[in-house]
PQR file with spaces between the fields and no chain letter, atoms N, CA, C, O and H, PARSE charges and radii, in Angstrom:
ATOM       1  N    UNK     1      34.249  -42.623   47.030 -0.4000 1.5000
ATOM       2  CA   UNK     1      35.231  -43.576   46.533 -0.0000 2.0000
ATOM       3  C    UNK     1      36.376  -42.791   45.899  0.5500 1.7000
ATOM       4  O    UNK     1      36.210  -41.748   45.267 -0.5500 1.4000
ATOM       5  N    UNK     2      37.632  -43.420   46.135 -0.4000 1.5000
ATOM       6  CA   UNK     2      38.784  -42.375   45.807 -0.0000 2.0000
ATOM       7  C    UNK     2      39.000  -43.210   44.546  0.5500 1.7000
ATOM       8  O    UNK     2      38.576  -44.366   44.528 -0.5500 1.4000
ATOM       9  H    UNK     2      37.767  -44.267   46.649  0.4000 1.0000
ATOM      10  N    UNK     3      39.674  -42.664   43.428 -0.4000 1.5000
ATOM      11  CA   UNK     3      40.167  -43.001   42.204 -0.0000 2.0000
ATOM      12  C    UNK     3      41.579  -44.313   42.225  0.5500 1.7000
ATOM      13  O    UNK     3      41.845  -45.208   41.422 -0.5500 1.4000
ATOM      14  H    UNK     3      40.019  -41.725   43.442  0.4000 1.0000
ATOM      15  N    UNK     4      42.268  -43.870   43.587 -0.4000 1.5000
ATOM      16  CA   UNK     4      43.316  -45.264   43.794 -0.0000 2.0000
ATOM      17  C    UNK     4      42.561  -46.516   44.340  0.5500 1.7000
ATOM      18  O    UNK     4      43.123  -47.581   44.592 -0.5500 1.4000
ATOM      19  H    UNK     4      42.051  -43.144   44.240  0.4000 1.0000
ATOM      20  N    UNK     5      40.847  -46.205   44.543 -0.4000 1.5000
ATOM      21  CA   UNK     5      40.600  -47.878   44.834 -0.0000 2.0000
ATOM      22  C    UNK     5      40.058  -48.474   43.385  0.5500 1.7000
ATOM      23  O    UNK     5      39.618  -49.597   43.141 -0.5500 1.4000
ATOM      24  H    UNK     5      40.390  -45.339   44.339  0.4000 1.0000
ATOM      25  N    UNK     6      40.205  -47.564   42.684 -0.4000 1.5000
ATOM      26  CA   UNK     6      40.153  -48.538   41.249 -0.0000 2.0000
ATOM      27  C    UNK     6      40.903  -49.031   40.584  0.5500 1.7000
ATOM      28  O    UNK     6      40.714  -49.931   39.766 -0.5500 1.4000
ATOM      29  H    UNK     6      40.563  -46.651   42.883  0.4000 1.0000
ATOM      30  N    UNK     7      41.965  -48.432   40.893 -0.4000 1.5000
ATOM      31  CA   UNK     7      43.307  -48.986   40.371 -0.0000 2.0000
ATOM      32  C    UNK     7      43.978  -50.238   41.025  0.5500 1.7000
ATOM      33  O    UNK     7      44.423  -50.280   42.173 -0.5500 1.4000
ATOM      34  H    UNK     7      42.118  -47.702   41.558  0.4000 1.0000
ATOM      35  N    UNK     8      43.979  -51.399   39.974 -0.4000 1.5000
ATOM      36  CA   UNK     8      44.758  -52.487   40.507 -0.0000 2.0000
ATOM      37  C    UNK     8      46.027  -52.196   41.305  0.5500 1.7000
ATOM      38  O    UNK     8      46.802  -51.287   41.008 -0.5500 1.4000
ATOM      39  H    UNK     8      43.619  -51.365   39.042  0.4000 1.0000
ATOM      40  N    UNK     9      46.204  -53.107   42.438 -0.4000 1.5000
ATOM      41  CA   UNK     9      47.210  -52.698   43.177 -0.0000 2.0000
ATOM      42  C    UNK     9      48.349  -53.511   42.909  0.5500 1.7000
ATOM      43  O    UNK     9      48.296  -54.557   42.263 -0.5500 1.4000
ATOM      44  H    UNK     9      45.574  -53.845   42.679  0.4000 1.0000
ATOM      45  N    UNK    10      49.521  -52.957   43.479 -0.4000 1.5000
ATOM      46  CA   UNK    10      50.715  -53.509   42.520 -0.0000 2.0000
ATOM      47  C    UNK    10      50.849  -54.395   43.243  0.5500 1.7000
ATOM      48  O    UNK    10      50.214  -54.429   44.298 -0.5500 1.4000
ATOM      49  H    UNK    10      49.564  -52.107   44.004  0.4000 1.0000
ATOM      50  N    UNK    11      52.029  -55.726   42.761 -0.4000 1.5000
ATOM      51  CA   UNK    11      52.169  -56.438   43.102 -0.0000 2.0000
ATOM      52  C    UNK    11      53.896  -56.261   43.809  0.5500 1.7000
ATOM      53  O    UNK    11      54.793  -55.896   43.049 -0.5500 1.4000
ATOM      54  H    UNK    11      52.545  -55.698   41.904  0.4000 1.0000
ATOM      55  N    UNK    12      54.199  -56.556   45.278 -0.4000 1.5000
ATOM      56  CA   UNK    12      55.308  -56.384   45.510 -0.0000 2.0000
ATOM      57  C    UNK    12      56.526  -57.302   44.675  0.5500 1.7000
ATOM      58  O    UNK    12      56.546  -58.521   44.839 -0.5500 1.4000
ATOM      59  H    UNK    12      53.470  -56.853   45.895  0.4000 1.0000
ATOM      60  N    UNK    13      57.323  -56.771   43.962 -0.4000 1.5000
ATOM      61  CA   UNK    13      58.867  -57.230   44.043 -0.0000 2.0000
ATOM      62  C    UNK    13      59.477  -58.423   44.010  0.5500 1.7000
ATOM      63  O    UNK    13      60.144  -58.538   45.039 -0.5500 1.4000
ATOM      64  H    UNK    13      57.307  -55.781   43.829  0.4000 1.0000
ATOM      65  N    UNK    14      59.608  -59.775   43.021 -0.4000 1.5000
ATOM      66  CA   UNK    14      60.269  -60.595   43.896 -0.0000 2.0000
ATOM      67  C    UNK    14      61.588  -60.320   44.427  0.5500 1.7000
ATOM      68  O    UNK    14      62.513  -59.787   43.815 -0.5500 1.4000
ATOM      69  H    UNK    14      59.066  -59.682   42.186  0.4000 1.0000
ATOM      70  N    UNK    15      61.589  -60.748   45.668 -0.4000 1.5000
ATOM      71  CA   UNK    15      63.207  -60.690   45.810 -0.0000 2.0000
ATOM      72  C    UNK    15      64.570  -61.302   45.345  0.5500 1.7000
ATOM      73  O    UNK    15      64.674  -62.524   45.244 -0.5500 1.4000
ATOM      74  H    UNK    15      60.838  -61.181   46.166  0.4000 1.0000
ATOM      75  N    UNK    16      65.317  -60.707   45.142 -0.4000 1.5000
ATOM      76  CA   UNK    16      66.627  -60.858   44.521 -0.0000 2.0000
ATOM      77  C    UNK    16      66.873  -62.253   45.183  0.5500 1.7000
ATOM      78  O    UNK    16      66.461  -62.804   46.204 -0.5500 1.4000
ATOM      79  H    UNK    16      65.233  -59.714   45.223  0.4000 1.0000
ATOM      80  N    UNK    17      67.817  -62.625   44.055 -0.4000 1.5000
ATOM      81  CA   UNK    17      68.101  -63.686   44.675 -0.0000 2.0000
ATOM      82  C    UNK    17      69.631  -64.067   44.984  0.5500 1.7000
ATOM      83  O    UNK    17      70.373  -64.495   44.100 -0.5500 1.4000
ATOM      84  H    UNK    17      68.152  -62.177   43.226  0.4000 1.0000
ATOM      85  N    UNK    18      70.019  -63.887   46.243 -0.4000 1.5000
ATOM      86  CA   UNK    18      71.375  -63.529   47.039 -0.0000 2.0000
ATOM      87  C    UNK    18      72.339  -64.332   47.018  0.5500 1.7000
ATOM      88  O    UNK    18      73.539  -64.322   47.294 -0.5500 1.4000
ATOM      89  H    UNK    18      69.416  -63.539   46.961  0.4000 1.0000
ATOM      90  N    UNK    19      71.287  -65.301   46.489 -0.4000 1.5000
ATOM      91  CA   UNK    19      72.111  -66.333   46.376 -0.0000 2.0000
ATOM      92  C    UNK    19      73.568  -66.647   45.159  0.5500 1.7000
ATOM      93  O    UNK    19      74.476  -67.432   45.431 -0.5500 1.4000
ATOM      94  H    UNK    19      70.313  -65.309   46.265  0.4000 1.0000
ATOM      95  N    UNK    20      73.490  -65.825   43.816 -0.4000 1.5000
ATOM      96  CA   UNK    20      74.431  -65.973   43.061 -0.0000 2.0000
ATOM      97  C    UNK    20      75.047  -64.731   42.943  0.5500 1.7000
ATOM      98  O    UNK    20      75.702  -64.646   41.904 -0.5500 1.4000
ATOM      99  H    UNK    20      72.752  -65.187   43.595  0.4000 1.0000
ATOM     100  N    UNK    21      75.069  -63.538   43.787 -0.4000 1.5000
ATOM     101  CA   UNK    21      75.619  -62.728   44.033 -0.0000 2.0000
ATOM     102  C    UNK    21      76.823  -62.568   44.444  0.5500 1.7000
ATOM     103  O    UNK    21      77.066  -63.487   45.226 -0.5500 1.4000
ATOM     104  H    UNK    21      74.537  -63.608   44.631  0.4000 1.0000
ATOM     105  N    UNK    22      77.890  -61.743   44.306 -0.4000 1.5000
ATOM     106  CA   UNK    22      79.072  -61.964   44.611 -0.0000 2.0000
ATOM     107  C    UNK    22      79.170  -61.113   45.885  0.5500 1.7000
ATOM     108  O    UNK    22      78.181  -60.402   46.058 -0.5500 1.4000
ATOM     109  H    UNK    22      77.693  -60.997   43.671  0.4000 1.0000
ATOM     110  N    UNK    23      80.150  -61.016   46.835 -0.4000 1.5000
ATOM     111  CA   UNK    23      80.194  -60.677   48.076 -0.0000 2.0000
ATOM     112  C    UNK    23      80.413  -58.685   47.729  0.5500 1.7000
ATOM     113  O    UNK    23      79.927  -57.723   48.323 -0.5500 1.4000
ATOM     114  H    UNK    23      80.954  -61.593   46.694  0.4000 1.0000
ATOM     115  N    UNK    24      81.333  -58.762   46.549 -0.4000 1.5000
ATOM     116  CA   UNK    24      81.137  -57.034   46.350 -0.0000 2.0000
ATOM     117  C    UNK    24      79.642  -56.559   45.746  0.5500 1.7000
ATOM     118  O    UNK    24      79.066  -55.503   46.007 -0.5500 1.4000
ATOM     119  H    UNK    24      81.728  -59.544   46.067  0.4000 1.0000
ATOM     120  N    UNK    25      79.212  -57.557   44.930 -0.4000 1.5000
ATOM     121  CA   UNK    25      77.941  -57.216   44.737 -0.0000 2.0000
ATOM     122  C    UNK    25      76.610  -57.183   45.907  0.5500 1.7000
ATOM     123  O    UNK    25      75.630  -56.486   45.649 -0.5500 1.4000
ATOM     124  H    UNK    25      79.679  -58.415   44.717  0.4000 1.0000
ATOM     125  N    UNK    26      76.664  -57.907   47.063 -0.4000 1.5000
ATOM     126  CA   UNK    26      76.037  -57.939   47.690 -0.0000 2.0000
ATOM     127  C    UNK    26      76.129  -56.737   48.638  0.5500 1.7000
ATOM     128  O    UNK    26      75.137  -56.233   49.166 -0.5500 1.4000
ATOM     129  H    UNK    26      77.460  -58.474   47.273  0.4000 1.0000
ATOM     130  N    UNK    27      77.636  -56.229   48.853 -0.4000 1.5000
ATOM     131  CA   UNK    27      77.969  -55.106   49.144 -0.0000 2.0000
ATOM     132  C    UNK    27      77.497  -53.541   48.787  0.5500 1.7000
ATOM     133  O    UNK    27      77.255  -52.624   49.571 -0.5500 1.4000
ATOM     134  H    UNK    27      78.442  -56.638   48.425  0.4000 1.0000
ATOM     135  N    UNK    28      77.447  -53.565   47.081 -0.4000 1.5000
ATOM     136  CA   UNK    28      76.477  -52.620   46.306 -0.0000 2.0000
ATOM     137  C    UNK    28      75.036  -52.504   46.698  0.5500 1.7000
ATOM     138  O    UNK    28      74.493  -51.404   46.797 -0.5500 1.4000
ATOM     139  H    UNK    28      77.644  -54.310   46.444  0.4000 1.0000
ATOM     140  N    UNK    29      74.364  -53.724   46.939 -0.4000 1.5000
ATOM     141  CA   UNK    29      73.362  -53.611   46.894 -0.0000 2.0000
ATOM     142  C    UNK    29      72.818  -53.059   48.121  0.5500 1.7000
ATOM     143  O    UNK    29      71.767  -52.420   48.139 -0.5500 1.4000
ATOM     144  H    UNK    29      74.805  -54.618   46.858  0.4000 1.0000
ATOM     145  N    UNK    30      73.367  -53.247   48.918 -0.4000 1.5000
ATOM     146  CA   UNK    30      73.006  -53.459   50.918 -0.0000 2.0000
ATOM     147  C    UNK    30      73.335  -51.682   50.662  0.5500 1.7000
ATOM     148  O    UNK    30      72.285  -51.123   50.977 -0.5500 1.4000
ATOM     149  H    UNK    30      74.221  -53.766   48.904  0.4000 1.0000
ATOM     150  N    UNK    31      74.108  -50.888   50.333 -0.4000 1.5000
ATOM     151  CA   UNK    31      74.545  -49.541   50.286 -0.0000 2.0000
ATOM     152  C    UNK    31      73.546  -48.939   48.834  0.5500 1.7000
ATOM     153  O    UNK    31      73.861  -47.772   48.602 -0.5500 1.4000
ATOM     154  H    UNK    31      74.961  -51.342   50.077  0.4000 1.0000
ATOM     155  N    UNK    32      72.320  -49.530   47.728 -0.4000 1.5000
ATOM     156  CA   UNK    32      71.272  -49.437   47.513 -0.0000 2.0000
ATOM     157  C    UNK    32      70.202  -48.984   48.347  0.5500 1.7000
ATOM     158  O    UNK    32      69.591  -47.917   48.391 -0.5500 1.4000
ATOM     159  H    UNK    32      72.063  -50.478   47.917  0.4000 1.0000
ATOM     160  N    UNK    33      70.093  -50.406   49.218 -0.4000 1.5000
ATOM     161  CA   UNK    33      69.109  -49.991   49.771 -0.0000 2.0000
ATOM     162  C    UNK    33      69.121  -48.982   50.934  0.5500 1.7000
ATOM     163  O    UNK    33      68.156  -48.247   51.146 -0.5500 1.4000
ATOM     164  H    UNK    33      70.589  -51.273   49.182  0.4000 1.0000
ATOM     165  N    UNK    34      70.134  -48.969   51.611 -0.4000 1.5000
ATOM     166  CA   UNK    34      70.351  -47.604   52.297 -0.0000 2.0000
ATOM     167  C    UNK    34      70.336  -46.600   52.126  0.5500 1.7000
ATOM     168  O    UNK    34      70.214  -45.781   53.037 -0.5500 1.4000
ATOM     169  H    UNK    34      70.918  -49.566   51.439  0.4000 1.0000
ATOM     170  N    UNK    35      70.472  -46.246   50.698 -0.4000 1.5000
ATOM     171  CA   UNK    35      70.279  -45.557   50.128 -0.0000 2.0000
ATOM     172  C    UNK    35      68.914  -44.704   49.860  0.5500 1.7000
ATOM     173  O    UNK    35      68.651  -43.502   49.894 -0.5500 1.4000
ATOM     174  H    UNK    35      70.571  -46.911   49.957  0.4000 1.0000
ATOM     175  N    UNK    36      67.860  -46.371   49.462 -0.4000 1.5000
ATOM     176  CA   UNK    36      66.256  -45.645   48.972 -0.0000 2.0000
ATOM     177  C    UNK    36      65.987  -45.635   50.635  0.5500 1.7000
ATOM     178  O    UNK    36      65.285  -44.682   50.974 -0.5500 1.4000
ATOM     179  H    UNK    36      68.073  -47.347   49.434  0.4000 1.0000
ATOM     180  N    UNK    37      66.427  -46.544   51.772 -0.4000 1.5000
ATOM     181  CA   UNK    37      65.659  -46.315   52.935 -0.0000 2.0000
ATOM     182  C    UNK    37      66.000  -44.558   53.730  0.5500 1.7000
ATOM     183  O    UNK    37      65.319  -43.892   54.510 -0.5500 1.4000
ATOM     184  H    UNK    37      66.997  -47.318   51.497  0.4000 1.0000
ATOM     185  N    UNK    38      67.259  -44.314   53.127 -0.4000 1.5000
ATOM     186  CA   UNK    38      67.574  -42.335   53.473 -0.0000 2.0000
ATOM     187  C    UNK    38      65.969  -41.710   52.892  0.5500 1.7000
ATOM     188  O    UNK    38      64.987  -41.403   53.567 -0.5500 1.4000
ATOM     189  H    UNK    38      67.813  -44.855   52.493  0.4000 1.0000
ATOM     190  N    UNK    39      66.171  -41.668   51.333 -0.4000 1.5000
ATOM     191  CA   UNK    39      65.068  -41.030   50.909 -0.0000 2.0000
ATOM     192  C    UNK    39      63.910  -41.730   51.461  0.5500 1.7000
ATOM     193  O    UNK    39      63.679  -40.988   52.417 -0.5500 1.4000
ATOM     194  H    UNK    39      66.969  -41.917   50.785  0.4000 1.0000
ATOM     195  N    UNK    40      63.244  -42.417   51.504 -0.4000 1.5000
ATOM     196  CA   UNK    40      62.109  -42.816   52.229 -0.0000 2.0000
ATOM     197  C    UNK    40      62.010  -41.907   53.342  0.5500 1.7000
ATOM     198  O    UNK    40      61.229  -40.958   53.271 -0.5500 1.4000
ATOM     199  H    UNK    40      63.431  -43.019   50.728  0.4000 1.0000
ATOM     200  N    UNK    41      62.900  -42.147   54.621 -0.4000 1.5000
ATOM     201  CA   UNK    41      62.570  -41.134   55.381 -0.0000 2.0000
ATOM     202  C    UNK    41      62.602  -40.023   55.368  0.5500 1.7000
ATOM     203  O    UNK    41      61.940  -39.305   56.118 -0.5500 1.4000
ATOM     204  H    UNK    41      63.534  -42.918   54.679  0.4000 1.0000
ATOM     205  N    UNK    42      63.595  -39.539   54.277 -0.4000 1.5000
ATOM     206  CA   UNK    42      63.280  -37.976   54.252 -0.0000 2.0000
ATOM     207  C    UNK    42      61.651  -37.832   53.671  0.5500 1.7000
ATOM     208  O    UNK    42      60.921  -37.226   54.455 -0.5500 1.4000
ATOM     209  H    UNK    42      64.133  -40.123   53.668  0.4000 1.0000
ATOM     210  N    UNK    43      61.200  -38.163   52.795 -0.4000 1.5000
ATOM     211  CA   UNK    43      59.499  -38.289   52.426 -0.0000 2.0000
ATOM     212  C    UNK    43      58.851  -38.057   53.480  0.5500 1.7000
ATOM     213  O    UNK    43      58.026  -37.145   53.538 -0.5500 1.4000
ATOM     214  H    UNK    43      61.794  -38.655   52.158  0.4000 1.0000
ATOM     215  N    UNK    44      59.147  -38.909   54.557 -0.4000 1.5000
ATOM     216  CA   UNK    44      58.149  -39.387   55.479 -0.0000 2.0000
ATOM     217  C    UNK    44      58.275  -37.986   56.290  0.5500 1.7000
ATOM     218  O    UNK    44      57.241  -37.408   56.622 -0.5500 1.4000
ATOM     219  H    UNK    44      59.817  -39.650   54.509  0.4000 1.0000
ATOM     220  N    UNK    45      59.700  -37.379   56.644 -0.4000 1.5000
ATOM     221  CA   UNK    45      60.138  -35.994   57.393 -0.0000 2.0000
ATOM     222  C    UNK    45      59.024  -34.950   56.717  0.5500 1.7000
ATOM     223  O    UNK    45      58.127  -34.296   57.251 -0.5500 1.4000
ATOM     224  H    UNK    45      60.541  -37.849   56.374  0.4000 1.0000
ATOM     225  N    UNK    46      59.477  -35.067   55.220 -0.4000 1.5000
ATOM     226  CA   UNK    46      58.628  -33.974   54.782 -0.0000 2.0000
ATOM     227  C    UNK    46      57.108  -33.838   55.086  0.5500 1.7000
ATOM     228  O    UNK    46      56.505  -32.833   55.463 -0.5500 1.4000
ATOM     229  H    UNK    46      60.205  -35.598   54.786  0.4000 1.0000
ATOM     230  N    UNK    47      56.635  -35.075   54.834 -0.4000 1.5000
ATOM     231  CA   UNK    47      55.236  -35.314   54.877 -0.0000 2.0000
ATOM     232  C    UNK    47      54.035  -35.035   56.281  0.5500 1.7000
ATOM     233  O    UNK    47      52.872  -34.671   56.457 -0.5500 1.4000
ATOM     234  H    UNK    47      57.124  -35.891   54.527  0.4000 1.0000
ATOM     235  N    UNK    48      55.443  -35.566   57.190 -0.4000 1.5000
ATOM     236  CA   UNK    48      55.165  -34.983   58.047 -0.0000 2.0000
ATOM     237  C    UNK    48      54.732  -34.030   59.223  0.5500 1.7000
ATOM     238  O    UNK    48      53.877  -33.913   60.101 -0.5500 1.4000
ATOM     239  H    UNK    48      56.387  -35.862   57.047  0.4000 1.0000
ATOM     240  N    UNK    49      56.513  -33.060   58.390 -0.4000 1.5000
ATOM     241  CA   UNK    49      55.821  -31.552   58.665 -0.0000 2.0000
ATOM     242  C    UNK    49      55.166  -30.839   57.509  0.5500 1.7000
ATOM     243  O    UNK    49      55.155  -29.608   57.491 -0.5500 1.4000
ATOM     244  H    UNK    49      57.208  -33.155   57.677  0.4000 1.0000
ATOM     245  N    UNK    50      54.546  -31.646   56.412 -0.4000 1.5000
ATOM     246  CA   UNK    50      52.901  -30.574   55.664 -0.0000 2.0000
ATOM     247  C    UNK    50      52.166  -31.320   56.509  0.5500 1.7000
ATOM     248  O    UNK    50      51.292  -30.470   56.676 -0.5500 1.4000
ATOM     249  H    UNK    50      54.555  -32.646   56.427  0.4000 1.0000
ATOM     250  N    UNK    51      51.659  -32.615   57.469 -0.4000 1.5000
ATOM     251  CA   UNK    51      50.750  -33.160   58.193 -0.0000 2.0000
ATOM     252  C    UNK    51      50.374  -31.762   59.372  0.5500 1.7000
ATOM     253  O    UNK    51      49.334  -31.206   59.724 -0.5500 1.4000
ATOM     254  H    UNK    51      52.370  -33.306   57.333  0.4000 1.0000
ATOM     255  N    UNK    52      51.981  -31.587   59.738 -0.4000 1.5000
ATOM     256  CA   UNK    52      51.839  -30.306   61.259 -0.0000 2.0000
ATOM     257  C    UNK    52      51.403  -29.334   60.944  0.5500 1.7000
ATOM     258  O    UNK    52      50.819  -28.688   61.813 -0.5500 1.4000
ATOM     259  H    UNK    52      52.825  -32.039   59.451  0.4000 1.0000
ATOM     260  N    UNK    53      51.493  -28.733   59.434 -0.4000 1.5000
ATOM     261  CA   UNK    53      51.483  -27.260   59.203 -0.0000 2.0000
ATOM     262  C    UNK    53      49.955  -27.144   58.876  0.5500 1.7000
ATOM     263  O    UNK    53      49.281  -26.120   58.997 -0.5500 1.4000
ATOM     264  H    UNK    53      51.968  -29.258   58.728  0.4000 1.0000
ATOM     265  N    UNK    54      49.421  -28.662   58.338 -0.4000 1.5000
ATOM     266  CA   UNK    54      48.286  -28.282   58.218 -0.0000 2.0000
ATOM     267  C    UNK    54      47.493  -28.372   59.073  0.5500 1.7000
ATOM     268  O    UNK    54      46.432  -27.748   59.070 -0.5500 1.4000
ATOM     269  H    UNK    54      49.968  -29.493   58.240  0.4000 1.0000
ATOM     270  N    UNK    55      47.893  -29.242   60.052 -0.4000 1.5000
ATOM     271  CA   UNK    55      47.005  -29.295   61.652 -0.0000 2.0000
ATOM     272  C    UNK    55      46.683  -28.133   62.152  0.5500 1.7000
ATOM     273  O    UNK    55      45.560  -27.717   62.438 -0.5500 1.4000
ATOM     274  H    UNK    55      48.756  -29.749   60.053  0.4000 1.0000
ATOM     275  N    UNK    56      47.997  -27.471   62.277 -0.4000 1.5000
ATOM     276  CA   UNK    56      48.059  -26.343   63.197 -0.0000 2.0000
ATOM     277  C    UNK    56      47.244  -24.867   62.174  0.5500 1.7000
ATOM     278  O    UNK    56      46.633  -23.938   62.702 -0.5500 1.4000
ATOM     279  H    UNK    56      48.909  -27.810   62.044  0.4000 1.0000
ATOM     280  N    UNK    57      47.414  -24.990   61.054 -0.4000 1.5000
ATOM     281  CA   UNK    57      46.173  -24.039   60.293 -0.0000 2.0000
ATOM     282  C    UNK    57      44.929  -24.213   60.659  0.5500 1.7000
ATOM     283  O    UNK    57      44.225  -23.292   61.073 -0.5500 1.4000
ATOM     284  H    UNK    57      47.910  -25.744   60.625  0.4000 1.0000
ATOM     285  N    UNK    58      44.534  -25.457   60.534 -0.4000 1.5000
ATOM     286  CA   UNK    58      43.148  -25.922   60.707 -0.0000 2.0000
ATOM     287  C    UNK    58      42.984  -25.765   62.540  0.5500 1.7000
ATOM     288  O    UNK    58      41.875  -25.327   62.848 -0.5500 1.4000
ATOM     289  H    UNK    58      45.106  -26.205   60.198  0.4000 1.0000
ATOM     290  N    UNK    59      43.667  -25.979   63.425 -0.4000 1.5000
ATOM     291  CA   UNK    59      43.316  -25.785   64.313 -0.0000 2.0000
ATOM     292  C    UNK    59      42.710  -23.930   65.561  0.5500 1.7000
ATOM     293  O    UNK    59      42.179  -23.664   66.639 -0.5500 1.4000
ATOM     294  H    UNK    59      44.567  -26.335   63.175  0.4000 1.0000
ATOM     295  N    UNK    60      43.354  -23.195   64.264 -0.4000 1.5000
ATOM     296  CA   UNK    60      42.902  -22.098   64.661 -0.0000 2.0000
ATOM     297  C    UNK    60      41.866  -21.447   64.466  0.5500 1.7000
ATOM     298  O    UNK    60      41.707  -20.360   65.021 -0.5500 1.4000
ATOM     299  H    UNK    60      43.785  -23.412   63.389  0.4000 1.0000
């Protein structure tokens, strides 16, 4: 048993609500999230290649 299945799991986010947002603000936000979705994939890049580096160790 790993130590994160004891830990309550979070609860997602409500979402914003777009509705009383102003059109520059909605603008900010949309260039937010493009923002965390860049870093996300860079994570995922990185993670990736420690996934390869460790394959290819273990595979020799």
């Amino acid at each position: 048993m790993d130590a994160d299945d004891l830990e309550p799991r979070k609860k997602k986010p409500e979402p914003k609500n777009l509705d009383v947002m102003s059109i520059e603000a909605l603008n900010e936000y949309i260039g937010e999230l493009e923002a965390e979705i860049a870093r996300v994939r860079e994570v995922i890049k990185a993670k990736e290649a420690a996934r390869q580096s460790a394959d290819s160790f273990f595979k020799k």
